[in-house]
C-alpha positions as CSV (number, residue, x, y, z in Angstrom):
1,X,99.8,168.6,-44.2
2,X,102.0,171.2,-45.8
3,X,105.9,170.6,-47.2
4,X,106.7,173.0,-43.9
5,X,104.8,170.6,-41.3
6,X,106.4,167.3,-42.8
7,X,110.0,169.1,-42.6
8,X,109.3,170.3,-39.0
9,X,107.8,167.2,-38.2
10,X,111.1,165.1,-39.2
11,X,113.9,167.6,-38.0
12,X,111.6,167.2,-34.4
13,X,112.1,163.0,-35.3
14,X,115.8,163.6,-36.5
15,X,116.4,165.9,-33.2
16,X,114.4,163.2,-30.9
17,X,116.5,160.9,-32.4
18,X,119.8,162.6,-31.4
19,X,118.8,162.9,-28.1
20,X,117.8,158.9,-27.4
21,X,121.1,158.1,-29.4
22,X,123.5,160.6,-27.1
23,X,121.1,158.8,-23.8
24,X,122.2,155.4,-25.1
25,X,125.9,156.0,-25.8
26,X,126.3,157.7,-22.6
27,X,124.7,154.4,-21.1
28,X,126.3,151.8,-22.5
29,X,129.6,153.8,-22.6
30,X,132.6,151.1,-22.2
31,X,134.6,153.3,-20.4
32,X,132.5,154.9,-18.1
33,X,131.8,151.5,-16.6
34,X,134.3,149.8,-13.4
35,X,135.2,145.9,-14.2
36,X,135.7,143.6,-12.1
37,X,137.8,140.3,-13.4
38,X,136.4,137.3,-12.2
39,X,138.0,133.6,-12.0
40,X,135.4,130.8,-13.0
41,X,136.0,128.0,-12.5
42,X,134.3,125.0,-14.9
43,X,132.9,121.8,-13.5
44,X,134.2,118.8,-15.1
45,X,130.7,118.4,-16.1
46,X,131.0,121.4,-18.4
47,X,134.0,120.2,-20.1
48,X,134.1,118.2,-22.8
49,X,136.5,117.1,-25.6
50,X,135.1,117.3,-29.0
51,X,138.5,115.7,-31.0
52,X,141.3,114.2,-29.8
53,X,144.7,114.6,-32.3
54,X,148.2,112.5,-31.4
55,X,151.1,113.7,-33.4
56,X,154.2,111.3,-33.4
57,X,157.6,111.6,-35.2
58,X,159.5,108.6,-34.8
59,X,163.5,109.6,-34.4
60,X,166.3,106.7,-34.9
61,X,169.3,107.2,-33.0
62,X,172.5,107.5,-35.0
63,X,175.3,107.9,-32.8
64,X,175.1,110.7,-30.3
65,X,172.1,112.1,-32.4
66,X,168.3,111.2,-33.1
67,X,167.2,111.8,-36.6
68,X,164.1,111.8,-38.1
69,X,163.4,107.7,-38.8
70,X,161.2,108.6,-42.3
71,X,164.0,110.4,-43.6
């Protein structure tokens, strides 16, 4: 094969290329598409708790007021 073949055979490729890339965007275009929000809701099967965290801050009351008791 000649220099001129292999460039005529890649700008074909490049231009093929183009073409399937232009197909997919118009395809899978975000925009073009309707959705539709749906509400799932999940068993209690499906739902678990992987950690469990308790906060406390203690308060003493001084007068009217609570204050922080590690203060």
């Amino acid at each position: 094969m000649s220099d001129y073949d292999d460039s005529k055979q890649l700008a074909d490729l490049n231009a093929e290329l183009e073409t399937e890339v232009d197909h997919l965007q118009d395809r899978f275009d975000p925009e073009a598409g309707k959705l539709e929000v749906l509400g799932i809701k999940p068993r209690k099967a499906a739902v678990a708790a992987r950690f469990l965290t308790l906060a406390w801050a203690p308060k003493q009351a001084d007068g009217d007021q609570l204050k922080a008791a590690w203060k």
